[in-house]
N, C-alpha and C positions, 0 to 999 in steps of 0.2 A: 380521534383520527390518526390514522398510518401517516409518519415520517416519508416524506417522497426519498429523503434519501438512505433511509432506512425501510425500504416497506415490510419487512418480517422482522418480525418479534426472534429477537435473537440475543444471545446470554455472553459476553465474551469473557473469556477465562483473563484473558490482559488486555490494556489500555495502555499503546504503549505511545508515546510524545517525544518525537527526532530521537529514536535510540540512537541516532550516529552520531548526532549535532557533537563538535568539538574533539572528535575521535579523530586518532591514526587510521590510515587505509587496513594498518594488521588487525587495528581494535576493532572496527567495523566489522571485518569478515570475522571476528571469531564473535563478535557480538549477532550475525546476522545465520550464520552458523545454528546458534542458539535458539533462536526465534524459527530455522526452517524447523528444528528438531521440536519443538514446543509445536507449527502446524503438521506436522506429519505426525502427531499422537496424536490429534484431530480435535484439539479444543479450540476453539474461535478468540481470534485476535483483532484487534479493533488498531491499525495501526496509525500514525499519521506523520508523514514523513518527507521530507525536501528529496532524500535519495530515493526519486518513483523509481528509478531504472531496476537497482535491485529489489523494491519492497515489489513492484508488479513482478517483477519472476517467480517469486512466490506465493502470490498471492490470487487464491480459489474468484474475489471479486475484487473494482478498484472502482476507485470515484476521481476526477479533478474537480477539484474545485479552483477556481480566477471567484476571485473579488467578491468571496463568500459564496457561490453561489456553485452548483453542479452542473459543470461543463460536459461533462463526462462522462459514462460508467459501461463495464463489461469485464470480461473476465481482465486477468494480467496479462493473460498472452493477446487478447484482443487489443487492448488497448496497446501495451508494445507494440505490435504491428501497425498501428493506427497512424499514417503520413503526417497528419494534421498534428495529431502527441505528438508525435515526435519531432519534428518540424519546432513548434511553439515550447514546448517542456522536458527533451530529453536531449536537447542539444542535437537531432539528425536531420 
């Protein structure tokens, strides 16, 4: 059976777990820097990350997940725009 929050069979080149956690604001952006240049050679990232604001800007799809479960999902710009994210998890 297909992953409902995965439904396609997809290979990700990294796995990446809060790259910012404990980081400077400088070390962030050159860490995050890094990760848009690793998507825009176009191998698939599987992120997971407390910072949505910046990981959904770059990011082709996104998921929320509350209390294990998928609240969520559409592109990164869809969900940024989305009142309710933003409202409940981007602080707007």
């Amino acid at each position: 059976p297909r992953s409902t929050l995965f439904p396609y069979t997809t290979l990700f080149r990294s796995l990446m777990d809060e790259p910012s956690a404990g980081l400077s604001p400088k070390m962030v952006n050159a860490i995050f820097e890094q990760i848009r240049k690793i998507n825009e050679a176009g191998p698939a990232i599987l992120i997971v990350e407390q910072n949505a604001k910046l990981s959904l800007e770059m990011s082709h799809r996104g998921y929320v997940l509350a209390s294990g479960e998928n609240r969520f999902e559409g592109t990164g710009r869809e969900l940024l725009n989305d009142r309710e994210i933003g409202r409940l998890y981007l602080g707007g």
